[in-house]
Biopython code that builds the backbone (N, CA, C, O; Angstrom):
import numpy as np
from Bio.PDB.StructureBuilder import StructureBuilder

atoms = [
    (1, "UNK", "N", (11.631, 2.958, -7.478)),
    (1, "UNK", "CA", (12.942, 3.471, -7.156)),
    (1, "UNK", "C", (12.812, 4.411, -5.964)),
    (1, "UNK", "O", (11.938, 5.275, -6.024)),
    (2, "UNK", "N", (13.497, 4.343, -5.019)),
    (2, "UNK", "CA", (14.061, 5.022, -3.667)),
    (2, "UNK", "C", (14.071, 6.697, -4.480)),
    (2, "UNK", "O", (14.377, 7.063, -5.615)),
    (3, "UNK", "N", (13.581, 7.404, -3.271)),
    (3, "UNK", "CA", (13.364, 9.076, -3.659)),
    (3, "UNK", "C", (15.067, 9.557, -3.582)),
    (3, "UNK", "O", (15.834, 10.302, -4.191)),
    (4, "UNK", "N", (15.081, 9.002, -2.901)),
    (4, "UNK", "CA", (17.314, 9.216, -2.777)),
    (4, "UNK", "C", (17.873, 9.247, -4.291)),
    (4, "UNK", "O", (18.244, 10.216, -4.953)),
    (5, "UNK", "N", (17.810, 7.736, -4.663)),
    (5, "UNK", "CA", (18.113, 7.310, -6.094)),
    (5, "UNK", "C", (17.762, 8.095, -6.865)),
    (5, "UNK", "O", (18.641, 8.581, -7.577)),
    (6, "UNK", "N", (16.202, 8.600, -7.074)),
    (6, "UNK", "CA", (16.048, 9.511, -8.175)),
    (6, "UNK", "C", (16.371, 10.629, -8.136)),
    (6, "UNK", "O", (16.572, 11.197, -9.210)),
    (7, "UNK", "N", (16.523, 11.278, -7.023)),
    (7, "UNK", "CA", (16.598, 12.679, -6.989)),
    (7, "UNK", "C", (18.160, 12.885, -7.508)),
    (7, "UNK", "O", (18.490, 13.790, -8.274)),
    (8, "UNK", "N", (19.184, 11.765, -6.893)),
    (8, "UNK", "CA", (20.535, 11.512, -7.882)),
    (8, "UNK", "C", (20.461, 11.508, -9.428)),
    (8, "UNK", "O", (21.299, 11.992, -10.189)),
    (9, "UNK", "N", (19.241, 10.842, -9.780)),
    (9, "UNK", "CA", (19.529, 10.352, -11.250)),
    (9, "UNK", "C", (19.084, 11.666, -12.054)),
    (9, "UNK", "O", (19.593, 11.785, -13.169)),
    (10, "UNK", "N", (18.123, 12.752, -11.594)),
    (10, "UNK", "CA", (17.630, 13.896, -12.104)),
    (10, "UNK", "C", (18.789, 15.064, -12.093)),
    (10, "UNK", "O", (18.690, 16.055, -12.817)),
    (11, "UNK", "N", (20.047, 14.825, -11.082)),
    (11, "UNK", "CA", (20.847, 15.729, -11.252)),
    (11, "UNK", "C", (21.726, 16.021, -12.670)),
    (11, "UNK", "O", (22.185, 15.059, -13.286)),
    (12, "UNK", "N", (21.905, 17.203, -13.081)),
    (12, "UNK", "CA", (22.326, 17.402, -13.957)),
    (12, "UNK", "C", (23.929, 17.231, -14.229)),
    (12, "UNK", "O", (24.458, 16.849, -15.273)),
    (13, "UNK", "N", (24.645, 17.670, -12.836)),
    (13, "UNK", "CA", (25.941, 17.358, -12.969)),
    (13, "UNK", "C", (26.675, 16.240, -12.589)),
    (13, "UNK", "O", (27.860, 16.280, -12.258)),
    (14, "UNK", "N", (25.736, 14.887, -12.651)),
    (14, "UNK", "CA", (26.155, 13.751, -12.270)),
    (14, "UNK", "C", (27.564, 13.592, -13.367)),
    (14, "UNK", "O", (27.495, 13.831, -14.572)),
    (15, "UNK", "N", (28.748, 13.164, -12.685)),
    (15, "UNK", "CA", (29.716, 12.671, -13.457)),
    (15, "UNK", "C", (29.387, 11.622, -14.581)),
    (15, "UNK", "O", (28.441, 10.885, -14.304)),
    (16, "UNK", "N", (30.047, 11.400, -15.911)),
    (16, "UNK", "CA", (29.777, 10.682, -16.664)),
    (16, "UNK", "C", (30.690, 10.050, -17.088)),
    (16, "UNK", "O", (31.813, 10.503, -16.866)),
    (17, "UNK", "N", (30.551, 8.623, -17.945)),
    (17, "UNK", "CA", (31.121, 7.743, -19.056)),
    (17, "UNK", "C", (31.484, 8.094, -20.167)),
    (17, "UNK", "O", (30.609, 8.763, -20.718)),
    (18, "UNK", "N", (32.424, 7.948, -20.794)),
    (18, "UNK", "CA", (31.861, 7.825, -22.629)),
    (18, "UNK", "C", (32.184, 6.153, -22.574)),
    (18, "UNK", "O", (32.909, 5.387, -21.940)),
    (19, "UNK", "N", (30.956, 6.084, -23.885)),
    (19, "UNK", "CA", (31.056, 4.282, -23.515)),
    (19, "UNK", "C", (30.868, 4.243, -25.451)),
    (19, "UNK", "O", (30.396, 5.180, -26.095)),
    (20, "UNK", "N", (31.213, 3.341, -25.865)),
    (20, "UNK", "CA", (31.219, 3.420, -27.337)),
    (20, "UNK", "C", (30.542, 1.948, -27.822)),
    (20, "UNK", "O", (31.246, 1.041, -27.377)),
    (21, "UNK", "N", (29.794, 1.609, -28.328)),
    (21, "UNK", "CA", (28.930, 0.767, -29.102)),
    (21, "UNK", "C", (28.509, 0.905, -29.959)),
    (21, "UNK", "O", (27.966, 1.923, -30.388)),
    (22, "UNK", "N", (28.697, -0.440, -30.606)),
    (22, "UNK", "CA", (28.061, -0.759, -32.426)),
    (22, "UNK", "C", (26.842, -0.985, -32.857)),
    (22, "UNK", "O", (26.228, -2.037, -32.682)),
    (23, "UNK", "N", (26.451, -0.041, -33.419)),
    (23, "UNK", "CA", (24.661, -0.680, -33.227)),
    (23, "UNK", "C", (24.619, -0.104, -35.417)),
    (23, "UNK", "O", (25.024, 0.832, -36.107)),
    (24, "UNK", "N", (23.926, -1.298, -35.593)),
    (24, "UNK", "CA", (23.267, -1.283, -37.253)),
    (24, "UNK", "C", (23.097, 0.365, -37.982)),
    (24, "UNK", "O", (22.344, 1.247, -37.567)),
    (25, "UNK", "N", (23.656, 0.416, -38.692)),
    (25, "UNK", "CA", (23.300, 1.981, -39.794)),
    (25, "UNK", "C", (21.525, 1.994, -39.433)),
    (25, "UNK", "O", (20.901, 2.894, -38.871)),
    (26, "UNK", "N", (21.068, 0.852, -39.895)),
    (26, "UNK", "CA", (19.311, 1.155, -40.121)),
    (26, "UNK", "C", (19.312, 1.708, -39.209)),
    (26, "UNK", "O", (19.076, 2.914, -39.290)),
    (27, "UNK", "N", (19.650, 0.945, -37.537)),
    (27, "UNK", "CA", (18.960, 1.286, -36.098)),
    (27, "UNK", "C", (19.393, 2.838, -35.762)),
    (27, "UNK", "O", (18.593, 3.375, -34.995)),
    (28, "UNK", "N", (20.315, 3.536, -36.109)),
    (28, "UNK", "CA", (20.891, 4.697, -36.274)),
    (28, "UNK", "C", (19.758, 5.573, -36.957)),
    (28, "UNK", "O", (19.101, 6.458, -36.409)),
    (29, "UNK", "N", (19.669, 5.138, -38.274)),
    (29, "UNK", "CA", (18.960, 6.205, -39.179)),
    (29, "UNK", "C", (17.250, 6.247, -38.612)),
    (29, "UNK", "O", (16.547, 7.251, -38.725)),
    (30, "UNK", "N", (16.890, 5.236, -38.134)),
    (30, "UNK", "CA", (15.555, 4.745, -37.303)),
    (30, "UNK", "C", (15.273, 6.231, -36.215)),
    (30, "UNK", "O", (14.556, 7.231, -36.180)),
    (31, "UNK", "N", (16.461, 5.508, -35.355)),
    (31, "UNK", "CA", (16.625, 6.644, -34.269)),
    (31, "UNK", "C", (16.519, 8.283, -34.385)),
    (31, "UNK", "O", (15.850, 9.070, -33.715)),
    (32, "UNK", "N", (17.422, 8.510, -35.479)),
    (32, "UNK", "CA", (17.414, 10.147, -35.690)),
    (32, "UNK", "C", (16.056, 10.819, -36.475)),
    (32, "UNK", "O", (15.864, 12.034, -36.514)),
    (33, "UNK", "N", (15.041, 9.690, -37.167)),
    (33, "UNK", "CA", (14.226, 10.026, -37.669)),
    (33, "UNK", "C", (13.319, 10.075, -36.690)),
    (33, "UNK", "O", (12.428, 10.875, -36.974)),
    (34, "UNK", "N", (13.149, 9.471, -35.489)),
    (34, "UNK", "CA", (12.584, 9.403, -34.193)),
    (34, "UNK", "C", (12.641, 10.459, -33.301)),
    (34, "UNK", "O", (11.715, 10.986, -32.684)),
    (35, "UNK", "N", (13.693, 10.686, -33.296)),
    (35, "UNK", "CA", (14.078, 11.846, -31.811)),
    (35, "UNK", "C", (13.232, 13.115, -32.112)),
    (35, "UNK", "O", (12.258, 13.517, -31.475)),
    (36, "UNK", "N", (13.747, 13.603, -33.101)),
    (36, "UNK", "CA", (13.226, 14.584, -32.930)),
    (36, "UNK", "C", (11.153, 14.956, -33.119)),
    (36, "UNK", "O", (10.543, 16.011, -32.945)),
    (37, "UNK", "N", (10.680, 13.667, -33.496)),
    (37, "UNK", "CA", (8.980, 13.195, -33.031)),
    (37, "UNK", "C", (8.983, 13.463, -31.594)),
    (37, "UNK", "O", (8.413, 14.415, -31.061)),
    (38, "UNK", "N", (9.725, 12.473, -30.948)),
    (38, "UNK", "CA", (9.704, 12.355, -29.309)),
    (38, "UNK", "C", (9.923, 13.884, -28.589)),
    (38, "UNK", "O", (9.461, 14.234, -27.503)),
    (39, "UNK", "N", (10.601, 14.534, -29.338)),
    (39, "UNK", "CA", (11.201, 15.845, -28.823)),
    (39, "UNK", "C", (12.529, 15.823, -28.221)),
    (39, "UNK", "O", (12.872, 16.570, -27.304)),
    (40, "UNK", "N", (13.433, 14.729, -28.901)),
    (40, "UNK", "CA", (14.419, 14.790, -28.526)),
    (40, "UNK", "C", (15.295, 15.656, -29.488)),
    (40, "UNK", "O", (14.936, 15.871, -30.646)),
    (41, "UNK", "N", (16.942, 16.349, -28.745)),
    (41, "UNK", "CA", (17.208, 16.934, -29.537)),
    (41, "UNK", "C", (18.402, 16.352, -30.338)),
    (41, "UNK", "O", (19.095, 16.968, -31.148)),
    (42, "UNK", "N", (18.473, 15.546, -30.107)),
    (42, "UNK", "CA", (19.406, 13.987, -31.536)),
    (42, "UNK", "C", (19.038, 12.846, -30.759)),
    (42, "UNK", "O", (18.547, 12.638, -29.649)),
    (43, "UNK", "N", (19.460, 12.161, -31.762)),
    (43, "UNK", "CA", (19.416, 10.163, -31.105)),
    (43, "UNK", "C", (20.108, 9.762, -30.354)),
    (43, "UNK", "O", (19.719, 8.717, -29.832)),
    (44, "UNK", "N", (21.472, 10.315, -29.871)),
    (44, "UNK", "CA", (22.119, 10.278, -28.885)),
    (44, "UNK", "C", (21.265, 10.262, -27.293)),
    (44, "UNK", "O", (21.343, 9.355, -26.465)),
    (45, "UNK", "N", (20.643, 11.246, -27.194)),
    (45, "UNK", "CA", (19.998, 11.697, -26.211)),
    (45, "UNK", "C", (18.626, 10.462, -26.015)),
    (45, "UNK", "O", (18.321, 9.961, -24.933)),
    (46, "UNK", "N", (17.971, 10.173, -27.295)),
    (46, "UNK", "CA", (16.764, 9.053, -27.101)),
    (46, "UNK", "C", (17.293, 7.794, -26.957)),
    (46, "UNK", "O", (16.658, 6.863, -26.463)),
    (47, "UNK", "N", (18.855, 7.682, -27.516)),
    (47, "UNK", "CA", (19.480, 6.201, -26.858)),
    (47, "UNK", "C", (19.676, 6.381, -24.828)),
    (47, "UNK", "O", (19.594, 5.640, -23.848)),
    (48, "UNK", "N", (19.871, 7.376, -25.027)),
    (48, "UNK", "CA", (19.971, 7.591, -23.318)),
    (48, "UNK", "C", (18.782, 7.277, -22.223)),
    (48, "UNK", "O", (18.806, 6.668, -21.154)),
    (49, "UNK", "N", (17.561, 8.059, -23.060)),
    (49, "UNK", "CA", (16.407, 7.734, -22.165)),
    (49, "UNK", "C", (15.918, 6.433, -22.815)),
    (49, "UNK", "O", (15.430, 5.793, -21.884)),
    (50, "UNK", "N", (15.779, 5.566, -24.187)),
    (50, "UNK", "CA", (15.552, 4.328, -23.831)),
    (50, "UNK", "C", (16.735, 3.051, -22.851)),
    (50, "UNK", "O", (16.615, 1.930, -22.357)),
    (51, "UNK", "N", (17.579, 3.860, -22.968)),
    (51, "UNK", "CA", (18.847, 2.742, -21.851)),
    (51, "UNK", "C", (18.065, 3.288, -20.267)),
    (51, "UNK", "O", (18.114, 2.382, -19.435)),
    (52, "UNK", "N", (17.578, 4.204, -19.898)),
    (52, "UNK", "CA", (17.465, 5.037, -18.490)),
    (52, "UNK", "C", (15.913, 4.170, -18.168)),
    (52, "UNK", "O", (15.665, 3.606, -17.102)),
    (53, "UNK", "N", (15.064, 4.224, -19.255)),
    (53, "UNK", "CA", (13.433, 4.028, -18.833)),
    (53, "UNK", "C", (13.753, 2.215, -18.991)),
    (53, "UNK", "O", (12.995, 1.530, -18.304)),
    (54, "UNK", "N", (14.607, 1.588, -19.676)),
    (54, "UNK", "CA", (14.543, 0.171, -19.340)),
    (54, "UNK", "C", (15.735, -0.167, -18.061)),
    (54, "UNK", "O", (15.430, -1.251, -17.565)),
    (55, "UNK", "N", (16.369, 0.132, -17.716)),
    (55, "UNK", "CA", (17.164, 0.337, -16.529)),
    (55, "UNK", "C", (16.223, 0.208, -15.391)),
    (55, "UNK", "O", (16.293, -0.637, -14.499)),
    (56, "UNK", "N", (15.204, 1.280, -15.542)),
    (56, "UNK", "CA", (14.230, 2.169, -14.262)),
    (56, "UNK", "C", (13.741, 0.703, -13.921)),
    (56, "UNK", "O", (14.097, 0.000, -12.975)),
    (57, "UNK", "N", (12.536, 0.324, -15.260)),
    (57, "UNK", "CA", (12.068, -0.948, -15.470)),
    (57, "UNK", "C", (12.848, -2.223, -14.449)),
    (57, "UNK", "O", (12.572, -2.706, -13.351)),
    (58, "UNK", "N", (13.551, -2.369, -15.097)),
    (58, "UNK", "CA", (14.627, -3.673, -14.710)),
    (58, "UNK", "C", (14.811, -3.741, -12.979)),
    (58, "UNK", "O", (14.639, -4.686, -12.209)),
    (59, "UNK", "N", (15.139, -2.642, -12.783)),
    (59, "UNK", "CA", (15.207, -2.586, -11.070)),
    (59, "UNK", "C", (14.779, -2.367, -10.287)),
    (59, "UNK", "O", (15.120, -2.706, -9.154)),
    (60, "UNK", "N", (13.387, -1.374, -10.758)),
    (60, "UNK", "CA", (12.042, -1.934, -10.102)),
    (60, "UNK", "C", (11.240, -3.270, -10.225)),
    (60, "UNK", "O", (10.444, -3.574, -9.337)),
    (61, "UNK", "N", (11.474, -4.217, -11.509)),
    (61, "UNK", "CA", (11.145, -5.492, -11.132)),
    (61, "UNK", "C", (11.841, -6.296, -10.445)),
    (61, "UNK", "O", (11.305, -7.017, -9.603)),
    (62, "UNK", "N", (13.332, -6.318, -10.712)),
    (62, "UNK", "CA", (14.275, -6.620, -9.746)),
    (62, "UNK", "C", (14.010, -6.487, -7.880)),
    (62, "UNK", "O", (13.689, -7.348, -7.061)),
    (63, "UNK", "N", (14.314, -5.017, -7.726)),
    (63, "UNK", "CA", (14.352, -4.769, -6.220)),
    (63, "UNK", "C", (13.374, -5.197, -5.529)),
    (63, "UNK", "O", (13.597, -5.485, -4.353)),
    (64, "UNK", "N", (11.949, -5.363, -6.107)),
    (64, "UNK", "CA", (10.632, -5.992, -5.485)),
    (64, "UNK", "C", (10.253, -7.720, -5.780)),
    (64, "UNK", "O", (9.330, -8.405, -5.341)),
    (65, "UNK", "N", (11.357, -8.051, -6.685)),
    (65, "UNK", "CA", (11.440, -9.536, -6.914)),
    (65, "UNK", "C", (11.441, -10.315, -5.719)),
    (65, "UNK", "O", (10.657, -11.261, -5.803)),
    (66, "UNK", "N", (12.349, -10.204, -4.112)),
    (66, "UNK", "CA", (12.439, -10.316, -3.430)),
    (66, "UNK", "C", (10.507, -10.562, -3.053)),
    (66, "UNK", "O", (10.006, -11.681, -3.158)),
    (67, "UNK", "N", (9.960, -9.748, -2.778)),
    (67, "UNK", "CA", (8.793, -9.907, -2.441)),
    (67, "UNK", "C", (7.720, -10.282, -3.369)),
    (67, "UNK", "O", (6.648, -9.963, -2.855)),
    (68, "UNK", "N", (7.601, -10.673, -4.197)),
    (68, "UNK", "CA", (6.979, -10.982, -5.219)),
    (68, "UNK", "C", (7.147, -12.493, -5.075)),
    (68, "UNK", "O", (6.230, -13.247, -5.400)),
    (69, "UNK", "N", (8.573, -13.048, -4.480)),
    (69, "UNK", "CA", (8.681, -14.922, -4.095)),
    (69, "UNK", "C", (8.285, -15.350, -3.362)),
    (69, "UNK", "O", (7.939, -16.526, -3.254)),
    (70, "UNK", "N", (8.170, -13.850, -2.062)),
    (70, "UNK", "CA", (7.370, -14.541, -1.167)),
    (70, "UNK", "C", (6.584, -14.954, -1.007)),
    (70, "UNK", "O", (6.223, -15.792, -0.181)),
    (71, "UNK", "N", (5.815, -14.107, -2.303)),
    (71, "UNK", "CA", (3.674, -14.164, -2.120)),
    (71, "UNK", "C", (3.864, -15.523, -2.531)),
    (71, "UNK", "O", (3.769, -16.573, -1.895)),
    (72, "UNK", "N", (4.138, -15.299, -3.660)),
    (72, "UNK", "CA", (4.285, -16.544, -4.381)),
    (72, "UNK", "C", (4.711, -18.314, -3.524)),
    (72, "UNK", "O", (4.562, -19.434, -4.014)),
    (73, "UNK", "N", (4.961, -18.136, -2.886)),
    (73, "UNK", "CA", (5.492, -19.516, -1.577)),
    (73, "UNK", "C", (4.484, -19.021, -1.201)),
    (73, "UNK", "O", (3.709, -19.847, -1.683)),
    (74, "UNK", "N", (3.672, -18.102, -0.566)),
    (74, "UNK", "CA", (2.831, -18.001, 0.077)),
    (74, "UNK", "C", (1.407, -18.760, -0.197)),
    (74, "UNK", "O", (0.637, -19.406, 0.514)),
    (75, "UNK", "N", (1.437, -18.302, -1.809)),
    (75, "UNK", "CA", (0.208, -18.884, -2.322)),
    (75, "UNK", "C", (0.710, -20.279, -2.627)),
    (75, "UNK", "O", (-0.046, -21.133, -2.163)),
    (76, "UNK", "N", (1.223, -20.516, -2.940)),
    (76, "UNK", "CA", (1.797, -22.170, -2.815)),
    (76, "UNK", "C", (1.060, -22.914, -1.975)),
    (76, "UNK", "O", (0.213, -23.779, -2.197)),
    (77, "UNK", "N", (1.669, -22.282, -0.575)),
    (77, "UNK", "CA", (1.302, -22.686, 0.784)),
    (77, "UNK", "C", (-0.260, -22.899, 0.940)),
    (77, "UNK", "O", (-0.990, -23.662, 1.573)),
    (78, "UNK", "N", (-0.416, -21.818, 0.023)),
    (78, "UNK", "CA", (-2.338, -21.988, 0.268)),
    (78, "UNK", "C", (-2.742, -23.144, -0.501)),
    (78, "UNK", "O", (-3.767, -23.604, 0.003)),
    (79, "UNK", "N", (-2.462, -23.638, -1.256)),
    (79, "UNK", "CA", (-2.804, -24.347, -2.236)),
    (79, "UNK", "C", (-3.424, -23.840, -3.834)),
    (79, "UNK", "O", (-4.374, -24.218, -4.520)),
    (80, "UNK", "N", (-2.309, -22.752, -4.015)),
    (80, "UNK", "CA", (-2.983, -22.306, -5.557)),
    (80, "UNK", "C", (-2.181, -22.931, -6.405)),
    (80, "UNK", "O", (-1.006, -23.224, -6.184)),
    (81, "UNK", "N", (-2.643, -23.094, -7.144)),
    (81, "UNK", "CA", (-2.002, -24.317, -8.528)),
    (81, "UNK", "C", (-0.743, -23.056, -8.854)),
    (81, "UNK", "O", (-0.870, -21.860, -8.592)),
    (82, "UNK", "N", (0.657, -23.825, -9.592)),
    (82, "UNK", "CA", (1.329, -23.203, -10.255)),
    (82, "UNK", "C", (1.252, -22.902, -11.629)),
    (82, "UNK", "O", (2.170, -22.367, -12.251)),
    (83, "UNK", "N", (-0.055, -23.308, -12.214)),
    (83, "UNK", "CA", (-0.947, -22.895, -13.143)),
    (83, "UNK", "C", (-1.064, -21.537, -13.134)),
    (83, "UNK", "O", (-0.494, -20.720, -13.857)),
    (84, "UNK", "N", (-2.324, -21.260, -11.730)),
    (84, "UNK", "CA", (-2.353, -20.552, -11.955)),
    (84, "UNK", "C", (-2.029, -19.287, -11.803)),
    (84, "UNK", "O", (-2.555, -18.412, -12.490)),
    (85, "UNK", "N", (-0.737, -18.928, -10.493)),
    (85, "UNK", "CA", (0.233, -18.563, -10.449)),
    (85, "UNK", "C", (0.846, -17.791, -11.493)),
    (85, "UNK", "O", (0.794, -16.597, -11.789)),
    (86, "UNK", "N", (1.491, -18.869, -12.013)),
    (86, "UNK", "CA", (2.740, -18.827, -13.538)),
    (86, "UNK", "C", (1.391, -17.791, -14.732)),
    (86, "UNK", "O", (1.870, -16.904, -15.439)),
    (87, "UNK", "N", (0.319, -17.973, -14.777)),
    (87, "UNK", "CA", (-0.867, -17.466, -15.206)),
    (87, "UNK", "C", (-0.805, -15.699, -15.340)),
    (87, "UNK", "O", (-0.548, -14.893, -16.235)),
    (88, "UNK", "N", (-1.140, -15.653, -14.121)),
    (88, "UNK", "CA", (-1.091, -15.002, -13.008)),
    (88, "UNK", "C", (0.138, -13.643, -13.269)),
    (88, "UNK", "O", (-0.201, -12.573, -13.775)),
    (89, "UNK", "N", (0.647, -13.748, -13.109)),
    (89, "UNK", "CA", (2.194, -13.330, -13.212)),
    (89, "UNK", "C", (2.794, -13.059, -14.910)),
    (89, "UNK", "O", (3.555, -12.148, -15.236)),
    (90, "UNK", "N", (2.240, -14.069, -15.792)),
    (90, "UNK", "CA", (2.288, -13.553, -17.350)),
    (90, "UNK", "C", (1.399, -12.229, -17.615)),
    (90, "UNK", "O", (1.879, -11.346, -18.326)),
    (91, "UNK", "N", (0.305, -12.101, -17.138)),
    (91, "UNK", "CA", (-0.399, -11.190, -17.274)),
    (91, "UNK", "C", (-0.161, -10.060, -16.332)),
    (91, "UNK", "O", (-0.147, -8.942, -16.847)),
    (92, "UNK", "N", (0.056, -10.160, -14.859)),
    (92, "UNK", "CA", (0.613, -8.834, -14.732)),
    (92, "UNK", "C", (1.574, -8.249, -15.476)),
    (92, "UNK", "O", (1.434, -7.036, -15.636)),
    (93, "UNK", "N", (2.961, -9.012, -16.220)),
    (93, "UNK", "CA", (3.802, -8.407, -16.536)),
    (93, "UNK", "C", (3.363, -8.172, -18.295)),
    (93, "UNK", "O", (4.387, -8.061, -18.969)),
    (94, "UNK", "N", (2.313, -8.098, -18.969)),
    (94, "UNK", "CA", (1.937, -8.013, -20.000)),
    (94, "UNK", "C", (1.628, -6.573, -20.326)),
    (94, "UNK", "O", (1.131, -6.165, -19.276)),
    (95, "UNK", "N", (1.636, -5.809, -20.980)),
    (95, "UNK", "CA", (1.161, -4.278, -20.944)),
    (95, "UNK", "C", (-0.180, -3.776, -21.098)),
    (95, "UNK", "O", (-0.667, -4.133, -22.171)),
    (96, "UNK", "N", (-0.792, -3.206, -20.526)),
    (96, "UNK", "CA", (-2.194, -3.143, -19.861)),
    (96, "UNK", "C", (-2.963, -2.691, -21.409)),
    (96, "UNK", "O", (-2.528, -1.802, -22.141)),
    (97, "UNK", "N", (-4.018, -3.413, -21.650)),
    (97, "UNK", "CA", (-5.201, -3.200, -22.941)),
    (97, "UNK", "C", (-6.454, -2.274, -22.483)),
    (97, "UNK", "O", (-7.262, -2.438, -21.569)),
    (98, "UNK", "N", (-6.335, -1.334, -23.360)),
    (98, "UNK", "CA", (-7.550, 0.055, -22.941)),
    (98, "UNK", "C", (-8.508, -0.308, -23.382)),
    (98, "UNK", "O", (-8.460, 0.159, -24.520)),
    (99, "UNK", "N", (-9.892, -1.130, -23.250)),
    (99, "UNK", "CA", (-11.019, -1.933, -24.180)),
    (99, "UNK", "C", (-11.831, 0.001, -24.155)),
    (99, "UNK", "O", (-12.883, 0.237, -24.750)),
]
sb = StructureBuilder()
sb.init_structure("model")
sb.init_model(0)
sb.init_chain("A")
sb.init_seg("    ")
for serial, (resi, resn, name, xyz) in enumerate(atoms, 1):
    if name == "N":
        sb.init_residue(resn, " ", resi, " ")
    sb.init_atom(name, np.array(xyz, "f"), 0.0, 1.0, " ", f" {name:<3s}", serial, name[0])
structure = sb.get_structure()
């Protein structure tokens, strides 16, 4: 994410929504037993930063998707199998194992 973008998203008096959604009693009672582990101070607030940290996610794979097709035609071009490519690309996006 652009230093512009974040330094927006860290402001405190950014204008806001109220937005209203249905989500399961369990996923509720889940949450509030959670937040305050995480150090949040209700579930309100940990629904916010898991909507904010998969957002972040999403549009940093997004905004660099653009270049990520290129390599990709690129290596094409070279002659790398879409084996192993498609390979390739499952495992970067896999979450990294600490042996």
């Amino acid at each position: 994410m652009k230093i512009n973008k974040l330094a927006k998203r860290l402001q405190k008096d950014r204008p806001m929504t109220m937005v209203s959604i249905r989500i399961p009693d369990d996923v509720i009672d889940d949450l509030k037993r959670v937040a305050p582990m995480l150090g949040f101070s209700g579930y309100q607030a940990l629904i916010k930063a898991y909507v904010g940290q998969g957002l972040r996610t999403d549009l940093e794979r997004l905004e660099s998707g653009i270049e990520i097709s290129v390599l990709i035609e690129s290596l094409r071009k070279k002659g790398v199998k879409d084996e192993i490519i498609s390979s390739a690309m499952a495992e970067a996006q896999s979450p990294v194992s600490v042996s």
